[in-house]
C-alpha positions, -999 to +999 in steps of 0.1 A: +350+357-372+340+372-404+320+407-413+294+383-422+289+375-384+299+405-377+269+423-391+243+400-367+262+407-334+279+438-338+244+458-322+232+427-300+244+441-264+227+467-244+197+474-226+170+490-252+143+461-265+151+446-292+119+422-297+081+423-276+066+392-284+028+391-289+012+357-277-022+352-278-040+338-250-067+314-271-092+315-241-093+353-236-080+363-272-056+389-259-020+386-261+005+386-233+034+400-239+069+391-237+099+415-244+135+408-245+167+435-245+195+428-272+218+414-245+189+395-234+178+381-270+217+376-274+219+353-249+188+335-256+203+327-293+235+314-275+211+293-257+198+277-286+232+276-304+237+251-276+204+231-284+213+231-320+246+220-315+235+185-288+218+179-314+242+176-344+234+207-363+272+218-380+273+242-409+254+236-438+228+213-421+195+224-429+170+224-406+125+226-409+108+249-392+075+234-385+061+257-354+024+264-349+026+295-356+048+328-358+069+318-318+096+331-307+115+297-310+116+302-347+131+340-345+158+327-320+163+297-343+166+315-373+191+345-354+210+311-343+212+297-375+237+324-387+263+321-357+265+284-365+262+284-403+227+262-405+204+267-432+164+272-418+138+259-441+106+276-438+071+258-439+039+276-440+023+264-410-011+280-418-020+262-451+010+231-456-002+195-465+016+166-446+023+160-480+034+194-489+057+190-457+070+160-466+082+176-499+098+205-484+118+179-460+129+156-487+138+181-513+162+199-492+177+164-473+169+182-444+189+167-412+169+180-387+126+191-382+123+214-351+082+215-340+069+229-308+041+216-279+008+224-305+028+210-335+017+175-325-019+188-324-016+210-356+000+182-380-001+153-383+038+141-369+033+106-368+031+104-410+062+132-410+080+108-388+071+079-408+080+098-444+115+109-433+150+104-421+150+141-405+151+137-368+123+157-350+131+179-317+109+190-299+120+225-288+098+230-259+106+197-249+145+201-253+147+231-230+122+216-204+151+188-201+181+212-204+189+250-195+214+254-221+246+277-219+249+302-241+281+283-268+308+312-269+319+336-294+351+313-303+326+286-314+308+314-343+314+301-378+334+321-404+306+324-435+309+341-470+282+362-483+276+340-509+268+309-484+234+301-479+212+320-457+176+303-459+154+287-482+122+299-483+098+276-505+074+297-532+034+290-528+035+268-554-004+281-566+010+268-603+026+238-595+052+219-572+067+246-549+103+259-556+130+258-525+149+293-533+181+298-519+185+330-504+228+340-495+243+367-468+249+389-493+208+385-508+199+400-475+223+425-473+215+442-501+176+436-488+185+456-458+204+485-479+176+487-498+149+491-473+168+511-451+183+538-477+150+535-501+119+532-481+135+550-449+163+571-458+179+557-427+212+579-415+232+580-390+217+587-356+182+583-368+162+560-343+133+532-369+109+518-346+093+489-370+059+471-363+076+434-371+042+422-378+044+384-392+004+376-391+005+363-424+027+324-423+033+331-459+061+359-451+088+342-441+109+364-466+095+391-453+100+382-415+139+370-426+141+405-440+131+431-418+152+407-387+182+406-409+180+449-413+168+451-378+203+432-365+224+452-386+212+484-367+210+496-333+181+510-327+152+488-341+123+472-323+108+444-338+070+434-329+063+400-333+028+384-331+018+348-324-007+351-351-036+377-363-066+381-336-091+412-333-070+425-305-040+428-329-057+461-342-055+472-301-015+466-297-008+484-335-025+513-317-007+513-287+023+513-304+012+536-328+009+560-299+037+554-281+058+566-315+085+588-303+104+621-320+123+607-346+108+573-351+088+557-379+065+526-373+067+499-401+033+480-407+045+449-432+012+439-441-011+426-466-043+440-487-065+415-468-056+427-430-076+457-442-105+436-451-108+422-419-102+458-405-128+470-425-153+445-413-142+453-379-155+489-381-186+483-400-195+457-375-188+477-350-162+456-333-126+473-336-117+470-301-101+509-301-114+543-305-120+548-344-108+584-344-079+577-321-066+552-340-069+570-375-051+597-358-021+572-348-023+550-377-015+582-400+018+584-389+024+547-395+039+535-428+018+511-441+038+488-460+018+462-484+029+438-512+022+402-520-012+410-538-021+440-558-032+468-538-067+483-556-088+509-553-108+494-528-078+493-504-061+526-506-099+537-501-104+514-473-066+526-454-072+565-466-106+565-447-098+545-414-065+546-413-057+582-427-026+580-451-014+564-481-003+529-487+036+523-492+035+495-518+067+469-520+069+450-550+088+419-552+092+377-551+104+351-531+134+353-554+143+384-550+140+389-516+104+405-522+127+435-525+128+450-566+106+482-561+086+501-541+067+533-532+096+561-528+097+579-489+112+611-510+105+629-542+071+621-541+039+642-521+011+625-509-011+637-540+016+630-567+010+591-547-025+588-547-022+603-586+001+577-594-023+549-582-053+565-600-033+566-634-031+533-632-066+522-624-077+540-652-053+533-684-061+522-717-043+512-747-055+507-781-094+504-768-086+476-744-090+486-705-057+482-689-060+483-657-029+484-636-020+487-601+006+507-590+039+489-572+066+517-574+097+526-586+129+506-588+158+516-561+182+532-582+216+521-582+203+493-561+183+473-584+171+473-619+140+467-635+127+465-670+094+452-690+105+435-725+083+419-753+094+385-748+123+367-727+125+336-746+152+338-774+141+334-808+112+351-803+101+383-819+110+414-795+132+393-772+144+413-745+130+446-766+121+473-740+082+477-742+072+513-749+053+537-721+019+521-713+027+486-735+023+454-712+052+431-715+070+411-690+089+425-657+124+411-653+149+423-630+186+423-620+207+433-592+222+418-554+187+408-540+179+380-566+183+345-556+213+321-552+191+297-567+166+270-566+173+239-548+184+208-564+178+223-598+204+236-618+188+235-649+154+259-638+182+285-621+200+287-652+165+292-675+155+317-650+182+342-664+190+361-694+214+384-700+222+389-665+184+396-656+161+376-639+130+367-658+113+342-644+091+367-618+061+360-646+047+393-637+030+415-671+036+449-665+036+484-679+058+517-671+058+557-675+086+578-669+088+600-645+102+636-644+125+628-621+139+603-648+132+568-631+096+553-637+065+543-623+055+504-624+026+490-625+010+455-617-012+438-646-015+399-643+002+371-639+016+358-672-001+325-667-034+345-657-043+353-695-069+341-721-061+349-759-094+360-776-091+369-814-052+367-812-051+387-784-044+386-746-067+398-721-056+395-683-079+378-656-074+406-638-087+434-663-118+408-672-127+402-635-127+438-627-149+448-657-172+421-648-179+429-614-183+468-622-203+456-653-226+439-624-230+462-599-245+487-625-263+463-646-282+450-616-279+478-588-257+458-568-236+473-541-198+480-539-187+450-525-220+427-533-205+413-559-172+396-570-165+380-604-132+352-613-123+343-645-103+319-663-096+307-698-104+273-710-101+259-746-138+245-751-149+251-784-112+258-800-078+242-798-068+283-799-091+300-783-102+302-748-139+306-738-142+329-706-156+307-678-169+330-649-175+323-613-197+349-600-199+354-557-230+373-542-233+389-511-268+388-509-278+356-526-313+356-525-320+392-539-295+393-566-290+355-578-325+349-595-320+387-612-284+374-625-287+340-635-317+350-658-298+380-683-263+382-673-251+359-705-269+384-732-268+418-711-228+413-703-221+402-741-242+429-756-221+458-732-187+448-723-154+447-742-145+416-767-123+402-740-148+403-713-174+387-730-185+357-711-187+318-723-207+303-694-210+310-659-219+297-622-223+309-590-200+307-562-177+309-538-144+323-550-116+304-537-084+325-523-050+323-508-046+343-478-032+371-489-065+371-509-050+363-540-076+342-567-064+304-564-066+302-604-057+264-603-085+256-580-110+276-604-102+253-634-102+220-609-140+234-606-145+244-642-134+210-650-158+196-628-186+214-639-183+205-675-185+168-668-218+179-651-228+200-681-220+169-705-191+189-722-151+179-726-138+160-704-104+178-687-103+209-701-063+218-714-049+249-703-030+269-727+009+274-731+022+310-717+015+333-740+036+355-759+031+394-744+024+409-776 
């Protein structure tokens, strides 16, 4: 047996609880919970070691997790997958296609699709069955038949770090999705990092984490914290079935029940804090407010996957009494290159760092950025260059404190590579760095000699106007401010999306807006009458507006703006308008 097993048994004996799962009971909405010891969890891997085995699964098959949502099958599964040397492949079972599910199976030849009881009612297994040589188990169905003996420690694998631990498919918001191949050794330094960076875990010292999956898009994030959780003796890991009012009640529970010593870890994302938001306003959080402000301050709150503005650090300050801990990263990279630091930094020196941020400028254009930490030193590196492409002018040239450029990154958390394709793993280096994260960033240094990092745009999410690159981001949140004092509207009452569309120029994009009202019927008529010649007349040359239309605002979970389903409707709406046809997207900018 090597260390590589090693590490994911060494702490699985015992009697303290390893994992409470959190099911939710769909008739009464509250969730019954289930909770397992390491020795008990231990054994009920071994059990499905057995299942896995009967039916064919050696090392190196790779197997599709298609549950219902976050179950217990899939953390024993994935646990499992490691003592036997399979590779999981994760769905997300909260927004997949049967076509998008298809594609995952087929691009990775996967062998095998394991699905529970309400996968048959969820999606649609008959066209899966048809579309693919994978065999389907049913797990619920499997164990029904058979009890299972745990296999025995002689029948482990031996692995290397470098051998394949997952692969975790990206959301694909630009495109075809790309399978990532995540290694032993990605994880490990994923677990280093959080423990040594965003804990300062030593010796002795007892990490209670929330293990809080509610969003299906976190598989890397789930992977993660089980991975550092296994490799230490004295973590608890909180799974839920999936988000429900009531999930607010069980953080708070534990919340309270936090012992001397021990941190609870809330992996979560911008959007839970919506919904927590509207819970309070309406009345309807199912806990005492100040009770759980008082619990929930002692909680780190850790957020990444979307930027996290002012909106939400106001939001978590005021119900939830602390700070955010941002976690910047990808699918890639383990969603592990920088984050908020646990030491070196007060509470005000944080919030100050956020509000720099919010509020920076450069050379008359608004900039504004959001704040996503500092690299882990001697962990991983990070940098923000002119260009990455060679030829180019500035190609991986540092940017200067406050210049946007493009975020690249290097170190033991970024990716094996991409599945089946050679050729985009190799573009997505140069020079030993990782460039192909897409993120525009900007940086100041700190006194402490590292740097502060903040979130800009997507490099695809940019319109050049006069030779120049505005972000979506920047223009949407000048918009919607632009709004709310033009017309009086509330914070909140109004949200603005943006994207760039070559209409009247092969090289310049025309800003089409989507504008989404609260309260239709007040503010529409007020809008739709001066907001072309008011918001051209006031705002900056990049924000000026082309056309615009009311509606909905389409987003991903994590509440991130689907851009690609914003031009699908801009495209539609100038074959209504008697304009182009399909409107043509630009090519990525340079960062200038």
């Amino acid at each position: 047996m090597t260390n590589v097993t090693e590490d994911y048994v060494k702490y699985l004996t015992g009697p303290s609880i390893f994992v409470n799962y959190y099911e939710l009971n769909r008739t009464t909405k509250e969730f019954l919970i289930k909770s397992y010891s390491r020795s008990e969890f231990f054994t009920l891997v071994g059990r499905y070691c057995a299942m896995m085995k009967a039916q064919g699964i050696v090392k190196g098959s790779r197997a599709v997790h298609l549950f219902s949502c976050n179950t217990l099958h899939d953390l024993a599964l994935r646990t499992a997958s490691v003592l036997l040397g399979s590779v999981p492949v994760t769905v997300n079972w909260g927004a997949d296609t049967t076509a998008r599910i298809l594609y995952k199976i087929n691009k990775t030849n996967a062998s095998m699709i394991f699905t529970d009881a309400a996968s048959t009612d969820k999606f649609e297994i008959s066209k899966i069955k048809e579309g693919t040589n994978a065999t389907i188990v049913n797990v619920d169905e499997a164990f029904a038949a058979n009890t299972f003996e745990p296999i025995e420690e002689s029948e482990f694998v031996s692995l290397e770090g470098s051998d394949v631990r997952i692969i975790i498919f990206t959301s694909g918001t630009t495109g075809d999705p790309k399978g990532v191949e995540l290694s032993y050794d990605n994880y490990k330094c994923n677990a280093t990092t959080f423990s040594s960076f965003l804990l300062e875990e030593s010796g002795g010292t007892v990490k209670v984490p929330i293990f809080n999956v509610v969003n299906p898009m976190h598989h890397t994030n789930s992977t993660s914290m089980t991975d550092w959780a296994l490799r230490t003796g004295a973590a608890t890991l909180n799974l839920f079935s999936q988000y429900s009012t009531n999930f607010w009640k069980c953080v708070n529970e534990v919340a309270g029940g936090r012992g001397e010593g021990c941190e609870v870890i809330m992996p979560l994302v911008s959007r839970h804090f919506d919904f927590l938001r509207d819970l309070v306003s309406g009345g309807r959080l199912p806990v005492d407010a100040v009770e759980f402000k008082g619990r929930l301050s002692k909680c780190i709150l850790l957020l990444g996957s979307a930027p996290v503005g002012p909106t939400t650090v106001e939001t978590i300050m005021s119900l939830c009494g602390t700070l955010p801990t941002v976690r910047f990263g990808s699918t890639e990279t383990c969603l592990q290159v920088m984050g908020t630091p646990k030491s070196g930094i007060n509470n005000g020196e944080r919030l100050a760092a956020f509000k720099k941020g919010w509020g920076h400028s450069r050379n008359g254009q608004d900039l504004c950025g959001y704040y996503i930490g500092r690299p882990h030193e001697n962990l991983t590196s990070v940098k923000i260059v002119k260009s990455c492409e060679k030829g180019n002018e500035g190609y991986m040239v540092e940017c200067e404190a406050g210049e946007p450029g493009l975020l690249v990154t290097k170190g033991g958390n970024v990716m094996k590579g991409y599945v089946s394709d050679p050729a985009a793993t190799v573009k997505a280096f140069e020079e030993g760095w990782y460039v192909n994260l897409g993120d525009v960033c900007f940086s100041f240094p700190t006194t402490s000699g590292s740097k502060d990092v903040y979130w800009l745009s997507r490099e695809s999410n940019l319109m050049i106007r006069g030779g120049t690159n505005y972000s979506y981001e920047a223009v949407n949140a000048e918009l919607t401010g632009f709004l709310g004092k033009e017309y009086g509207i509330e914070r909140g009452g109004v949200e603005v999306a943006v994207v760039g569309l070559k209409i009247d120029s092969e090289h310049e994009d025309s800003c089409c807006v989507v504008i989404s009202l609260v309260n239709e019927e007040g503010d529409r008529d007020r809008v739709e009458e001066t907001f072309l010649d008011r918001a051209k007349a006031t705002v900056s040359k990049g924000a000026k507006p082309t056309l615009f239309m009311f509606g909905e605002i389409p987003k991903t979970f994590k509440g991130s703006i689907l851009t690609k389903d914003l031009v699908k409707r801009w495209e539609a709406e100038m074959e209504k308008r008697g304009g182009r046809g399909k409107q043509t997207r630009k090519k990525k900018p340079r960062v200038k």
